[in-house]
C-alpha positions in Angstrom: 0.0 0.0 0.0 1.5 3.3 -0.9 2.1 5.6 1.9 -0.3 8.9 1.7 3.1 10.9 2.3 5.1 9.4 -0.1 2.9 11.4 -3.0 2.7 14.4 -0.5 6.8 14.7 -0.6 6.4 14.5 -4.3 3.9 16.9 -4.6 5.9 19.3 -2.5 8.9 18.8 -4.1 7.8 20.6 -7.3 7.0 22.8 -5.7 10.5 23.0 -4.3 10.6 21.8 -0.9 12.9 18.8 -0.6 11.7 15.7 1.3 14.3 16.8 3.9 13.2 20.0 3.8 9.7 18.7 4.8 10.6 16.5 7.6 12.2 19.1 9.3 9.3 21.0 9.5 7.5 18.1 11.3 8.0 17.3 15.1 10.2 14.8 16.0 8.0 12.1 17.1 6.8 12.3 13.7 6.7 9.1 12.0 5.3 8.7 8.1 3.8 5.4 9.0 1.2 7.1 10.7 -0.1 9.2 7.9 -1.8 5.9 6.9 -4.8 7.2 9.7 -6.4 10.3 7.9 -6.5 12.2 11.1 -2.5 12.0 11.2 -1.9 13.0 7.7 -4.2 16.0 8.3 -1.8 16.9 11.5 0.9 16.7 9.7 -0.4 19.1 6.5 -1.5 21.5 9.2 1.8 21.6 10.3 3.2 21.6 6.9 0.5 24.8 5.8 2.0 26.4 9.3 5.7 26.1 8.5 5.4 27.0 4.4 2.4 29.3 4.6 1.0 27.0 1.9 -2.9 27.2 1.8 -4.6 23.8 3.4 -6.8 22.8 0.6 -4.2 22.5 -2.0 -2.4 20.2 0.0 -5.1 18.4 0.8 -6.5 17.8 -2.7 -3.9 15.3 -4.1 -4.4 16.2 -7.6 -4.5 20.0 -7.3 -1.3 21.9 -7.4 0.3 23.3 -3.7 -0.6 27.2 -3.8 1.2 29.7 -1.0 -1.8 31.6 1.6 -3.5 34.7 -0.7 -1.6 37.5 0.8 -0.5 41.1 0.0 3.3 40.2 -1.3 6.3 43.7 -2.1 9.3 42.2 -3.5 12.2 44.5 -4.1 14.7 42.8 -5.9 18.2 42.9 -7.3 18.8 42.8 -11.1 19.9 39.0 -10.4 16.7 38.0 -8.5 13.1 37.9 -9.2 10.2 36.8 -7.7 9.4 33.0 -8.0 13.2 32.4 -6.7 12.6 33.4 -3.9 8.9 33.2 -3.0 10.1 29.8 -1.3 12.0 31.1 1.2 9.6 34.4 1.6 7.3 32.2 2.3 8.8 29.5 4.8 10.1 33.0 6.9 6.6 34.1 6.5 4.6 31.0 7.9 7.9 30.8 11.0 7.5 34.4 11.8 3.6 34.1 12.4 4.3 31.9 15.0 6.6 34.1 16.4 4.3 36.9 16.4 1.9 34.7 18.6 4.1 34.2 20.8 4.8 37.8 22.0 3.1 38.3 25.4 3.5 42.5 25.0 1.5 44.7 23.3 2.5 46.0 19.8 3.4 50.0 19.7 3.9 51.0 16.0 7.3 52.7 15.7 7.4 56.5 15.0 8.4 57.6 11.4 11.6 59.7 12.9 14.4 57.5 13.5 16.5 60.1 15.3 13.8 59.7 17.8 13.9 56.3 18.2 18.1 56.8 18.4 17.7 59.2 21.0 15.4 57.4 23.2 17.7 54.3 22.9 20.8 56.4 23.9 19.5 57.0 27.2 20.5 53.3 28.0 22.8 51.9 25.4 26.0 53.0 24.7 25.4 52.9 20.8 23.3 52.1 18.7 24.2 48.4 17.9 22.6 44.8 17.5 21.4 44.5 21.1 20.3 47.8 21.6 17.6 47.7 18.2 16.7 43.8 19.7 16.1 45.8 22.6 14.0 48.7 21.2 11.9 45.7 19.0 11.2 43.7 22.3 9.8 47.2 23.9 7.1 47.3 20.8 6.0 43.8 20.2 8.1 43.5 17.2 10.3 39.7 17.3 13.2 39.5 15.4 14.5 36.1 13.8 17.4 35.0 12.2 16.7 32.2 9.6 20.0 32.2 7.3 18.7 28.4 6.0 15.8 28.3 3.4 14.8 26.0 1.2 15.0 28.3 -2.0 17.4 31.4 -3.1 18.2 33.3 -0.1 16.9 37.3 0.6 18.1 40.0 3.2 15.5 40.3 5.0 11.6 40.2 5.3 9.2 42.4 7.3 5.4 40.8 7.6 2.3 42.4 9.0 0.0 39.9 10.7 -3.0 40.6 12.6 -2.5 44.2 13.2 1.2 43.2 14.4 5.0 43.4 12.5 7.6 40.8 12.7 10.9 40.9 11.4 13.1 38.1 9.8 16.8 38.5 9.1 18.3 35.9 6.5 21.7 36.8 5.8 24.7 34.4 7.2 27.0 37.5 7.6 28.4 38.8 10.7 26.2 41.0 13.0 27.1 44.5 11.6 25.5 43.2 8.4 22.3 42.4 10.5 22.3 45.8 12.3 21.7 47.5 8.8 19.1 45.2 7.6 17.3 45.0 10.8 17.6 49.2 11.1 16.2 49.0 7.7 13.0 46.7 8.1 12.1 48.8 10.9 12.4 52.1 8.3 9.6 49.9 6.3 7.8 49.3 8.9 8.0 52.5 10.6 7.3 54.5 7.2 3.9 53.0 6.4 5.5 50.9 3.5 3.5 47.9 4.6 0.3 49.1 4.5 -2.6 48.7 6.8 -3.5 44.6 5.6 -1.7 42.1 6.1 1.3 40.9 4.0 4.9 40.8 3.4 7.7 43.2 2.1 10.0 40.7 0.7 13.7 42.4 0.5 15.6 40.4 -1.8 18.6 42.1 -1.6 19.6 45.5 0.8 21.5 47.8 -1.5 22.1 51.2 -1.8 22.1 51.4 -5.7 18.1 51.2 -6.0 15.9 53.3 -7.7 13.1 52.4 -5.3 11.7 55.0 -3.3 10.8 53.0 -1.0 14.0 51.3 0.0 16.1 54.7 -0.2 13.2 56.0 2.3 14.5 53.1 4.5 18.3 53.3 3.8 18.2 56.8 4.5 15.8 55.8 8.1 18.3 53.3 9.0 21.4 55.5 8.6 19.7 58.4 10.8 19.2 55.7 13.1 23.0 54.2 13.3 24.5 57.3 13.1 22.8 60.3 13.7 22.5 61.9 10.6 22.3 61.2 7.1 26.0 60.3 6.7 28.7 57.9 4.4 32.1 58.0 5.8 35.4 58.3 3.5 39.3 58.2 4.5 41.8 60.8 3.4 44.4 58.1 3.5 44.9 57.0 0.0 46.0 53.2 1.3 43.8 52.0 4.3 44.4 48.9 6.0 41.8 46.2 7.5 43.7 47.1 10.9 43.5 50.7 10.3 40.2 50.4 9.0 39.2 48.8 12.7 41.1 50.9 14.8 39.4 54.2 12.9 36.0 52.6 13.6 36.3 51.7 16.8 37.5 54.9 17.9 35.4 57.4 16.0 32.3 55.0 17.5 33.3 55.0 20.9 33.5 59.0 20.6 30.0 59.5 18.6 27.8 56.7 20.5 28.1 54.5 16.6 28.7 50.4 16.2 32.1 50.2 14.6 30.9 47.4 12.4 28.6 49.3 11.0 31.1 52.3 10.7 33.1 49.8 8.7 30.6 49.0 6.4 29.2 52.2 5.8 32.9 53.5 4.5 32.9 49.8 2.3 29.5 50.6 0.3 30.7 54.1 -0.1 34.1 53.5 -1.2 33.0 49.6 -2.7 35.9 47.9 -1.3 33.9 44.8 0.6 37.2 42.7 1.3 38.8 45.1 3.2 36.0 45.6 5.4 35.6 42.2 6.0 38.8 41.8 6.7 38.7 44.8 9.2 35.5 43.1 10.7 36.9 40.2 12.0 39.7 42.6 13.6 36.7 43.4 15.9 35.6 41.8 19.5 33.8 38.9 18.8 30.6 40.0 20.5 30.3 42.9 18.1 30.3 40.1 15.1 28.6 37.8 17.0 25.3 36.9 15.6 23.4 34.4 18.1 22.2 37.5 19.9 19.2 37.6 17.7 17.2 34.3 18.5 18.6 33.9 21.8 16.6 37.0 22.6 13.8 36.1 20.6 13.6 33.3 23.0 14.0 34.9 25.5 10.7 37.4 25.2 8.4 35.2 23.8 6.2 33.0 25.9 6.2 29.3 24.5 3.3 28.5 26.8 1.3 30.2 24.2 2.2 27.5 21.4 1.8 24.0 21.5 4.6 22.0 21.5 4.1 21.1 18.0 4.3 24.6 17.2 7.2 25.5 19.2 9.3 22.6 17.5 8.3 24.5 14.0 9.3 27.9 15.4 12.6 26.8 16.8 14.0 24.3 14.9 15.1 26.9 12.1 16.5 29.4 15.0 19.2 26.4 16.5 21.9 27.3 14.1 22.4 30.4 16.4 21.0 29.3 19.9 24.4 28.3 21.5 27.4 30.0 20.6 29.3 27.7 21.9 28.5 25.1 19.3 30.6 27.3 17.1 33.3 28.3 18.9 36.8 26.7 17.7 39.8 26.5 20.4 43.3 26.6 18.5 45.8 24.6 20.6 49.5 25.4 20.2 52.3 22.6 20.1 53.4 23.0 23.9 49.6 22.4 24.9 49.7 19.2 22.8 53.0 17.7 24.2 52.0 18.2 27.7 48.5 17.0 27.4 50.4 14.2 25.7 52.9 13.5 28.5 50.6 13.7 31.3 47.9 11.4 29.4 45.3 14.1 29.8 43.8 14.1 26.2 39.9 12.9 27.8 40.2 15.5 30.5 40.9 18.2 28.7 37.8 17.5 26.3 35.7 16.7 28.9 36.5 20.0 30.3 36.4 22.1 27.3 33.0 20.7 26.3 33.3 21.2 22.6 33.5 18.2 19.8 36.8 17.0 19.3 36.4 18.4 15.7 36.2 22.2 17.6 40.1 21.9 18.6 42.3 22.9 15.3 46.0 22.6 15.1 48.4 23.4 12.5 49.5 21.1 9.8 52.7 21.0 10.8 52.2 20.1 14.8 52.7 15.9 14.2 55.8 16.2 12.3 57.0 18.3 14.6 56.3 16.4 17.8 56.7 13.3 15.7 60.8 14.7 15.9 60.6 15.7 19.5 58.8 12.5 20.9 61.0 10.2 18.9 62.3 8.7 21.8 59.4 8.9 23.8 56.8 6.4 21.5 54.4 6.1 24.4 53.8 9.8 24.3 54.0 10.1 20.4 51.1 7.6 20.0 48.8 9.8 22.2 49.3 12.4 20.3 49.1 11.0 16.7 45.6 9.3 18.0 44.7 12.7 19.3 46.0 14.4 16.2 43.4 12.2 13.8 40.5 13.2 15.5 40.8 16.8 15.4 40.5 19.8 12.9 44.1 20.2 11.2 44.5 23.9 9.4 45.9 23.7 5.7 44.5 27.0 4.4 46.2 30.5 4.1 43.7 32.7 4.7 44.7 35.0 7.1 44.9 38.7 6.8 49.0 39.7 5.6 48.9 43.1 7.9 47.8 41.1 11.2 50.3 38.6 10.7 53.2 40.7 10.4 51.8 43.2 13.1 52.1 39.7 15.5 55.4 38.6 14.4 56.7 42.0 15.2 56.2 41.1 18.9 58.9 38.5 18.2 56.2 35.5 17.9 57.4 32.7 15.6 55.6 31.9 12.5 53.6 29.1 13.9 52.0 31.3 17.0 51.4 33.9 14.4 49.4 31.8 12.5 47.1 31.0 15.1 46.9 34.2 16.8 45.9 35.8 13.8 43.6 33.2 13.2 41.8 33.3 16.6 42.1 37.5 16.4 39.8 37.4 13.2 37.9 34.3 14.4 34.1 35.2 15.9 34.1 32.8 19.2 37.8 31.1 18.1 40.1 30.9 21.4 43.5 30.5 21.8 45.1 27.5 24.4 48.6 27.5 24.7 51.5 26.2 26.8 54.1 29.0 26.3 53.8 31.9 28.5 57.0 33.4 26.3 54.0 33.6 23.4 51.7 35.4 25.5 54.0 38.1 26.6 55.1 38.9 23.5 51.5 39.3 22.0 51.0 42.0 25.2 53.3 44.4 23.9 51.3 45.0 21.1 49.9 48.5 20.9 46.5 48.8 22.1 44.5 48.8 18.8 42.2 46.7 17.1 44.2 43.1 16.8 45.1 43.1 20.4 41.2 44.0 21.5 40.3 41.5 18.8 42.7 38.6 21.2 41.4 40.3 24.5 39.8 37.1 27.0 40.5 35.1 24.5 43.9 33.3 25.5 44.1 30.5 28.4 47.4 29.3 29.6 48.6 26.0 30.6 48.2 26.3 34.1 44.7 28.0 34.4 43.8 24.8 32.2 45.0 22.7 35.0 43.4 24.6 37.4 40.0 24.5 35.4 40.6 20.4 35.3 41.3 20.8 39.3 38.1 22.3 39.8 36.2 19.5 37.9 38.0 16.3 38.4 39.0 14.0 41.4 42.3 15.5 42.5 43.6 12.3 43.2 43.4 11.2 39.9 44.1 13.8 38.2 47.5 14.3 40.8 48.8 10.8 39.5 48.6 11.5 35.9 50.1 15.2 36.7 52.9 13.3 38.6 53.7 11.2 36.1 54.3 13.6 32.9 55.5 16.3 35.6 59.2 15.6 33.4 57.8 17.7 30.7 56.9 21.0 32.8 59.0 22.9 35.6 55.6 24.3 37.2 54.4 20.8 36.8 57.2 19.1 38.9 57.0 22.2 41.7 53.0 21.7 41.9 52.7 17.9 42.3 55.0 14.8 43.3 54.7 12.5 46.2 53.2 14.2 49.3 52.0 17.5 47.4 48.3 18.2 48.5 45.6 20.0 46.6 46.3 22.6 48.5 49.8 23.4 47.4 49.3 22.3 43.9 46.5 25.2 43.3 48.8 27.5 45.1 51.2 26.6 43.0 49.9 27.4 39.7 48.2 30.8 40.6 51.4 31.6 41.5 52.5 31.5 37.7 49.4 32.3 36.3 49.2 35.5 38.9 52.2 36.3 37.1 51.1 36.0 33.6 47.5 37.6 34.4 50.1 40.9 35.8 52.0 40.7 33.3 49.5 40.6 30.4 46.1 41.9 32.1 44.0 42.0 29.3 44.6 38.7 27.1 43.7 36.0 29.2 40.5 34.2 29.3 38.4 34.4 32.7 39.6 32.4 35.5 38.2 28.6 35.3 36.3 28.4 38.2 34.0 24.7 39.8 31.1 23.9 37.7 
C-alpha cells in the first residue's frame, strides 16, 4: 500500500521543498507510517501549511497543485533575482515568523516615522546604537526578530510581515552582526514609514542595497542611517591606502567618541568606497561580540512566551532558529604545540575534552604540529602515539587565509611563524580561542599597541596552568595528581605543583602563582579564571 506521504513529498517537491526539507518541519515524534490514519496525515499538512504558509486545501487535494496563503506580497529585488526564486524562502520565513508573532506576550506600539527619535530614546541606555540595543528597542514594541539564514529556496536580506494588526521581522543573511544591524535598522524604516500598509502581507527584500531606484528602499536606507548614526551620513578616509587594521582601529575609535557600532562604521565607509574585502577583513579585527550573531534568536527566545504555542508549534518555530542558539557550538579552540606535548605527556587528552566541552572536531592545530612532535617524541613512542591518535580526531588547518597586515603586526612582537598563525587566526575568528603552553608567546603578543588586533585577542587566551586549574576544579584530584605526577618531566611548574606528598592545597597555590604572574604581566589577554562547575 502506498504511503499517503510518499505522494505528499512528491507533490511538494515541485513545488520545491525537498523531502528533507519537509521533515524538518515536522516534530520529532513524527513518524510517516502514521499518515496511513487520515487524522494524522491532516496533522501533519496542518503543520506543513504552518511552517510553508502553503494554503490547506491544495495540499489536501492530491491532484490540485500546492498554492502559497493569498496575501499582499512587495518584493524589491536585485537585477539577479526575481520573484518566484525566492517566494520559497519568503514564504517559509513568513509562515515561521507568524508563529513568532503569537508568541509575543506585549502589546504591539507602532514605531514612529523619525528615526533620530527612536536613536535618542535608545541612547538614554545603550551605549550605541548596535545589534542589542535595536533587539532591545523591538522587544519594547511587540516587534520579534528572527534569524533564519537556512531556506529552502534562493536566499533574501531580509523580510518584514504584517500579521494581525502586528510586525515581525526576519533576518536571512549568514553575515556577521554588523550586516544584521543594517538590515534589521532598515526593516524597521519599512515598517515604521507605512511601506506595509494597513493589511496584512509581506515586504519581501531580496537584496539590501544602496544602488536602488526604489523610493521606498532609499526612504529606509536613509531611516536606517539616521538611526545608526545620527545623521544622514557615508564616511570616507583621506588616506589614499587604508588597512583592515587601520580600517578597525578608525571605527572603533570614532564610534566610541559618537555613540556609533564600529561594524557598522566599517561597512558604511565599504558601500561608499565599494571595497567589501577590506571591510571584511577589518570586521573580523573586531571583539567577537560585536560580530557575533546568536544575539538575535537567543533574545527572541528569550521574550516570547512558549506556553502560548503548542509543542508542536514550538518545534516548528525553533527548529530553524538552533543554528544560532548556543554559541558555543561554534566556537573553535586553536591549541599550540606546547599544549599538545603536555597533554600528551601527562595522558590528559579525555580530561581536557571533557573540560572544554566542545566536539573533538572544535580543537584545530596546525598542519605542521605531528611532524613536529613526531621529531621531539621520537624517543618517547608512548607519548607520540597519544598524540598522533589525538591528532586524527581533530580539525588540522591547511589554508592561508589569514589577513597579511595582522600577521606581520604579531610577528613583530617577536612570535614565531607558527603562534602567528594561530593568533591571527583566533584575532579574526568570531568565538575562536586561543590555548597554549608557552607563557614566552603570551607576553610577546602583550606588547602589542593597544588597537584593534590586540582588542580582537582580548579574553581570549588560556594558559597551561589555568587549564590545569580548570581540570582541578572539575576532576578527582587524586586522579588527576597521578597523571600530573607522572608527565610532571615535561613542565617545571608541573614538577613544583605535584610529586609524592604534594596536597591539593599546594598544587592550586602553586599554579596561581605563575598564572598570577602572567595575568600581571599581560592583564587584558587572558580568558576568565576557570572556576567549579
Amino acid at each position: 500500500m502506498t504511503n499517503p506521504m510518499d505522494s505528499l513529498y512528491a507533490r511538494l517537491g515541485r513545488k520545491g521543498v525537498t523531502k528533507a526539507f519537509a521533515r524538518r518541519l515536522l516534530p520529532d515524534w513524527w513518524d510517516d507510517s502514521l499518515a496511513a490514519t487520515p487524522s494524522a496525515l491532516l496533522q501533519a499538512q496542518l503543520i506543513i501549511s504552518s511552517g510553508m504558509n502553503f494554503e490547506l486545501r491544495s495540499l489536501r487535494d492530491a491532484s490540485a497543485q500546492i498554492e502559497f496563503k493569498a496575501a499582499r506580497r512587495k518584493f524589491k529585488f536585485s537585477k539577479a533575482v526575481d520573484e518566484p526564486s525566492i517566494q520559497l524562502s519568503a514564504e517559509y520565513a513568513t509562515g515561521i515568523a507568524k508563529l513568532a508573532v503569537q508568541a509575543v506576550p506585549s502589546a504591539y506600539i507602532p514605531p514612529p516615522p523619525s528615526a533620530l527619535d527612536i536613536r535618542n530614546a535608545l541612547l538614554l541606555n545603550h551605549k550605541c546604537i548596535d545589534l542589542s540595543a535595536l533587539l532591545d528597542y523591538c522587544n519594547r514594541i511587540g516587534v520579534p526578530v528572527l534569524h533564519m539564514p537556512e531556506l529552502p529556496g534562493k536566499k533574501m536580506d531580509a523580510v518584514a510581515i504584517r500579521h494581525h494588526g502586528r510586525s515581525a521581522i526576519v533576518l536571512c543573511t549568514k553575515k556577521a552582526a554588523p550586516y544584521l544591524l543594517f538590515h534589521l535598522a532598515h526593516e524597521i524604516g519599512h515598517i515604521a514609514l507605512g511601506h506595509l500598509g494597513s493589511d496584512d502581507g509581506t515586504l519581501i527584500d531580496a537584496a539590501i542595497t544602496s544602488n536602488t531606484a526604489d523610493a521606498d528602499e532609499r526612504a529606509a536606507d536613509s531611516f536606517a542611517v539616521q538611526l545608526l548614526n545620527g545623521s544622514d551620513i557615508r564616511y570616507s578616509s583621506g588616506e589614499k591606502y587604508v588597512t583592515a587594521a587601520k580600517l578597525a582601529n578608525a571605527a572603533i575609535t570614532y564610534g566610541q567618541k559618537n555613540k556609533i557600532d564600529p561594524g557598522h562604521i566599517i561597512l558604511n565607509f565599504a558601500h561608499a568606497a565599494e571595497i567589501f574585502a577590506l571591510a571584511n577583513a577589518a570586521l573580523k579585527l573586531l571583539p567577537a561580540t560585536a560580530t557575533d550573531t546568536s544575539v538575535v534568536n537567543n533574545n527572541l527566545l528569550a521574550h516570547i512566551d512558549q506556553d502560548s504555542l503548542s509543542d508542536d508549534q514550538a518545534s516548528l518555530l525553533t527548529k530553524p532558529l538552533r543554528h544560532t542558539l548556543e554559541y558555543r557550538d561554534k566556537m573553535i579552540v586553536l591549541s599550540d604545540n606546547d599544549i599538545l606535548f603536555k597533554l600528551a605527556h601527562c595522558d590528559l587528552f579525555d580530561e581536557f575534552l571533557a573540560y572544554i566541552q566542545l566536539p573533538v572536531k572544535s580543537i584545530a592545530i596546525l598542519h605542521t604540529c605531528i611532524f613536529k612532535m613526531r621529531k621531539t617524541l621520537r624517543n618517547n613512542p608512548e607519548v607520540l602515539v597519544r598524540l598522533e591518535r589525538f591528532c586524527q580526531l581533530v580539525t588540522i588547518i591547511t589554508h592561508d587565509e589569514v589577513d597579511i597586515d595582522v600577521l606581520e603586526a604579531i610577528m613583530e612582537t617577536g612570535a614565531d611563524a607558527g603562534e602567528a598563525i594561530l593568533a591571527a587566526t583566533v584575532a579574526m575568528t568570531p568565538g575562536a580561542y586561543l590555548i597554549t603552553g608557552d607563557k614566552r608567546a603570551v607576553r610577546a603578543l602583550n606588547t602589542m599597541a593597544d588597537g584593534p588586533i590586540k582588542s580582537a585577542l582580548a579574553g581570549r587566551v588560556l594558559c597551561f596552568e589555568e587549564l590545569v586549574i580548570g581540570l582541578m576544579h572539575n576532576s578527582d584530584f587524586s586522579e588527576l595528581s597521578i597523571k600530573l605526577t607522572a608527565g610532571s618531566a615535561c613542565d617545571g611548574v608541573l614538577r613544583n605543583a605535584f610529586g609524592p606528598g604534594r596536597t591539593e592545597e599546594h598544587a592550586l597555590a602553586c599554579l596561581y602563582s605563575y598564572a598570577d604572574e602572567l595575568r600581571t604581566a599581560c592583564p587584558t589577554l587572558l580568558t576568565p579564571r576557570p572556576v567549579a562547575r
